[in-house]
C-alpha positions as protocol buffer text, in pm:
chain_id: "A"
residue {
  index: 1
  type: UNK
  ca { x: 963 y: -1597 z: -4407 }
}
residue {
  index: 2
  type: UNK
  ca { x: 772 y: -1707 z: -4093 }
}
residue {
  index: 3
  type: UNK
  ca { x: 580 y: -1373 z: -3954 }
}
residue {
  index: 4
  type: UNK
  ca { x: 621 y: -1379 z: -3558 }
}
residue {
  index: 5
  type: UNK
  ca { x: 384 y: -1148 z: -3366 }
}
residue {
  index: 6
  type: UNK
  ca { x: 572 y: -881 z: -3156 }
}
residue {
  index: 7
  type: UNK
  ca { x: 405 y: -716 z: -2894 }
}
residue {
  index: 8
  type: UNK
  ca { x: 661 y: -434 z: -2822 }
}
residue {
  index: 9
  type: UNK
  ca { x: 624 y: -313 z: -3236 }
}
residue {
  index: 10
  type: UNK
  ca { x: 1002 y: -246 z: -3239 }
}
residue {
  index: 11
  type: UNK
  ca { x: 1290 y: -312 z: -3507 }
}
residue {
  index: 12
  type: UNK
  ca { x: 1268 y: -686 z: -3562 }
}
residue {
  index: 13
  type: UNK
  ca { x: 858 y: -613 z: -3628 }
}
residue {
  index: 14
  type: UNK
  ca { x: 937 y: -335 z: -3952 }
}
residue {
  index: 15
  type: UNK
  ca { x: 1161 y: -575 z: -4058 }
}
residue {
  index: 16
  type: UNK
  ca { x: 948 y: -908 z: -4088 }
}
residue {
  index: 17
  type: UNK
  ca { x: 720 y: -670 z: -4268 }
}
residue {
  index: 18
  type: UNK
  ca { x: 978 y: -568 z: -4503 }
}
residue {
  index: 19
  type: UNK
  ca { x: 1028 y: -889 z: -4627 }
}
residue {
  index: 20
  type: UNK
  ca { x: 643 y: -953 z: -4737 }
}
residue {
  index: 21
  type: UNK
  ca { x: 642 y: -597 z: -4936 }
}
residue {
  index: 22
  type: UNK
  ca { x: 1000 y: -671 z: -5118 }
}
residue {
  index: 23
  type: UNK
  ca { x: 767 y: -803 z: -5406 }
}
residue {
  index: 24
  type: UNK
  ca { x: 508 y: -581 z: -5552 }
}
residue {
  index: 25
  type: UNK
  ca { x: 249 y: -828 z: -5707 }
}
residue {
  index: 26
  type: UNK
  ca { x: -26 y: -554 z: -5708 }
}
residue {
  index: 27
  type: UNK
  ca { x: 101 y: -523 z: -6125 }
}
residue {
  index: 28
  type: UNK
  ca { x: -52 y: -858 z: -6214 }
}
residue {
  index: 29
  type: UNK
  ca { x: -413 y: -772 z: -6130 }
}
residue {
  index: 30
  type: UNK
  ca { x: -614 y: -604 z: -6324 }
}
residue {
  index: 31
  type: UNK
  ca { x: -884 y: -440 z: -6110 }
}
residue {
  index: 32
  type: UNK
  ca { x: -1106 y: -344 z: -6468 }
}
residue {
  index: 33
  type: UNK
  ca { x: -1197 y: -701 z: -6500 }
}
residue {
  index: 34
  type: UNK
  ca { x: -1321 y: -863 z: -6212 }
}
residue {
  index: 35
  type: UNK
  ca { x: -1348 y: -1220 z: -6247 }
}
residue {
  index: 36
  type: UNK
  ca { x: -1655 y: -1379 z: -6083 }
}
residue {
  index: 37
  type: UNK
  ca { x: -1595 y: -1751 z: -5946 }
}
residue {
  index: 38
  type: UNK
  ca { x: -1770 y: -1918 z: -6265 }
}
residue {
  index: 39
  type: UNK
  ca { x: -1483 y: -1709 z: -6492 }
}
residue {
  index: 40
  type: UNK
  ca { x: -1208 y: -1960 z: -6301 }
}
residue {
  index: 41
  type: UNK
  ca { x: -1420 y: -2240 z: -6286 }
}
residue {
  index: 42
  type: UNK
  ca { x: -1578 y: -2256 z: -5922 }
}
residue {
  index: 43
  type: UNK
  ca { x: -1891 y: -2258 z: -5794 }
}
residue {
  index: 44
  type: UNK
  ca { x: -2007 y: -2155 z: -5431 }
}
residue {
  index: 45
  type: UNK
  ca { x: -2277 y: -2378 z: -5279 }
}
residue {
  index: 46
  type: UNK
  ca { x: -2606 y: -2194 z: -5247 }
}
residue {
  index: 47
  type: UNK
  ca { x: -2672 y: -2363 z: -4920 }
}
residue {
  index: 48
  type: UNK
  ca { x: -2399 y: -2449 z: -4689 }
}
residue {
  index: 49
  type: UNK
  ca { x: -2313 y: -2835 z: -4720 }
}
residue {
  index: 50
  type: UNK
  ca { x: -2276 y: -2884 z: -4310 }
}
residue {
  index: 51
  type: UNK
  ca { x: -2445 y: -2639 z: -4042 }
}
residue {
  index: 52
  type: UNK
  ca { x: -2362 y: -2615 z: -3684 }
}
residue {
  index: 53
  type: UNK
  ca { x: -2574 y: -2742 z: -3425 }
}
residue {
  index: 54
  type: UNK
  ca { x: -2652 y: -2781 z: -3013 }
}
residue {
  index: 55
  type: UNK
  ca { x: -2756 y: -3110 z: -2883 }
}
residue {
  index: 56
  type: UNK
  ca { x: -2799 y: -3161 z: -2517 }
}
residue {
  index: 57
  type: UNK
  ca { x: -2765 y: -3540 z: -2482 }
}
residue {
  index: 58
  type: UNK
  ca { x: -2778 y: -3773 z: -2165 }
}
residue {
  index: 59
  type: UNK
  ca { x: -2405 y: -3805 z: -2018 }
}
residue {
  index: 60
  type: UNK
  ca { x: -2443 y: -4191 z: -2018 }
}
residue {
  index: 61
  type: UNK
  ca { x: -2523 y: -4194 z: -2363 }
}
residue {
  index: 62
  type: UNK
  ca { x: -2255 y: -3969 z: -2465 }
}
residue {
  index: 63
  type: UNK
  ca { x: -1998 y: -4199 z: -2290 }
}
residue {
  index: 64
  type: UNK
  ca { x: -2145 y: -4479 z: -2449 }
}
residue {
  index: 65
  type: UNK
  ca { x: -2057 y: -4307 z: -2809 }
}
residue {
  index: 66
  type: UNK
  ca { x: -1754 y: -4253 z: -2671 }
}
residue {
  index: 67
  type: UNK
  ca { x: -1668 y: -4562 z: -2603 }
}
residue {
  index: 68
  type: UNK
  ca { x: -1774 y: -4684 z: -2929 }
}
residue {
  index: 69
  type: UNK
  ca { x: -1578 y: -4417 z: -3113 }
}
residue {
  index: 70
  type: UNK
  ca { x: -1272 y: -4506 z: -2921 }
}
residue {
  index: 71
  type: UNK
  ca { x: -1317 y: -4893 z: -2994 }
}
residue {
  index: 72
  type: UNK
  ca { x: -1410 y: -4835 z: -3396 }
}
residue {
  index: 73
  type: UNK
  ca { x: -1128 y: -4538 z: -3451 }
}
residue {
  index: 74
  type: UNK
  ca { x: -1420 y: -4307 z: -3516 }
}
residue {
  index: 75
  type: UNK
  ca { x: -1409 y: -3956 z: -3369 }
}
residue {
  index: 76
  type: UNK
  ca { x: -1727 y: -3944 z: -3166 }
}
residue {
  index: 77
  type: UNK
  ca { x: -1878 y: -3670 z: -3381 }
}
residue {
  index: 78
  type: UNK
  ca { x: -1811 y: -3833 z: -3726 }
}
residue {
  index: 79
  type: UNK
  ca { x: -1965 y: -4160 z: -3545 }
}
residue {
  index: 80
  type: UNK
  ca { x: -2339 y: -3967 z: -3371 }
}
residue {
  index: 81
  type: UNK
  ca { x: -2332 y: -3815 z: -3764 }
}
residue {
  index: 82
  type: UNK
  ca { x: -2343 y: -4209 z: -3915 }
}
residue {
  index: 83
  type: UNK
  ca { x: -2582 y: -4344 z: -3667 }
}
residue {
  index: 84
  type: UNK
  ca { x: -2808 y: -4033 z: -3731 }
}
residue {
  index: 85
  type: UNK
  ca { x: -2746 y: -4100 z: -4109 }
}
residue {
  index: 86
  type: UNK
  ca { x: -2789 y: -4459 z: -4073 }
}
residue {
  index: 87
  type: UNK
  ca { x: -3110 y: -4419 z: -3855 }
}
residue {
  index: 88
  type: UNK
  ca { x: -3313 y: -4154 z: -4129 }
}
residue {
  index: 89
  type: UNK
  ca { x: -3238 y: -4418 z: -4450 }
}
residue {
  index: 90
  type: UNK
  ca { x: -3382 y: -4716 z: -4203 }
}
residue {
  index: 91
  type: UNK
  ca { x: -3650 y: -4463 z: -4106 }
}
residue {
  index: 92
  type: UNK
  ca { x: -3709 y: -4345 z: -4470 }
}
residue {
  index: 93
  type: UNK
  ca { x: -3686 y: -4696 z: -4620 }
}
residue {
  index: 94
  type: UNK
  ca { x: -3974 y: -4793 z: -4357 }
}
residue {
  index: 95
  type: UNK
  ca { x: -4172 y: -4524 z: -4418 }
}
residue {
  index: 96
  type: UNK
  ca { x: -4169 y: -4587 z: -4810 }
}
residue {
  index: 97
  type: UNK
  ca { x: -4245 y: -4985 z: -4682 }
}
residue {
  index: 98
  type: UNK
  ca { x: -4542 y: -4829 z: -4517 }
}
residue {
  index: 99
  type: UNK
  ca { x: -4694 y: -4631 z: -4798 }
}
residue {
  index: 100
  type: UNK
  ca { x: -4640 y: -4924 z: -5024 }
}
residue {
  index: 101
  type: UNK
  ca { x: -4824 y: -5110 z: -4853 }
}
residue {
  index: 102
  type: UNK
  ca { x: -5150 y: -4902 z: -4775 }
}
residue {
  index: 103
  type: UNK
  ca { x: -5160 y: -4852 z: -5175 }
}
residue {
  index: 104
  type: UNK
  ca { x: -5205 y: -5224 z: -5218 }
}
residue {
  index: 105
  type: UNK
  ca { x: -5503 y: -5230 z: -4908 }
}
């Protein structure tokens, strides 16, 4: 059953309620043995696999990559995330270009 959010707190509220607590699972867990997330087979990351960031970025270019993302079917923020992705393995593969080339001078 669908819980709705009432305001007022009256009847139909205790009732929706109700319905959630006509099963007691509370029985099937055994609070002596906790199980840790390895015991069921999961591991948590130990660093966050995206984080959040603020970019202030010229309103031209931002309509550009919007433009872009609207042409390709890209949402603009999955598209700024491949050209930044694309640009570091160019930049890296350079760079690696670079030091191979001042071991051989």
């Amino acid at each position: 059953m669908k819980r709705t959010s009432n305001k007022t707190g009256g009847q139909n509220s205790r009732r929706v309620i109700a319905d959630y607590d006509a099963v007691d699972t509370s029985g099937m867990i055994d609070r002596s043995k906790r199980l840790k997330y390895e015991d069921i087979g999961l591991k948590l990351p130990e660093v966050p696999p995206t984080q959040v960031i603020s970019i202030r970025l010229p309103s031209m270019l931002l309509n550009n990559l919007r433009a872009i993302s609207s042409e390709t079917d890209i949402p603009y923020q999955a598209l700024i995330k491949l050209f930044l992705s694309d640009s570091v393995a160019k930049f890296k593969k350079n760079s690696a270009r670079k030091d191979a080339m001042r071991v051989r001078a």
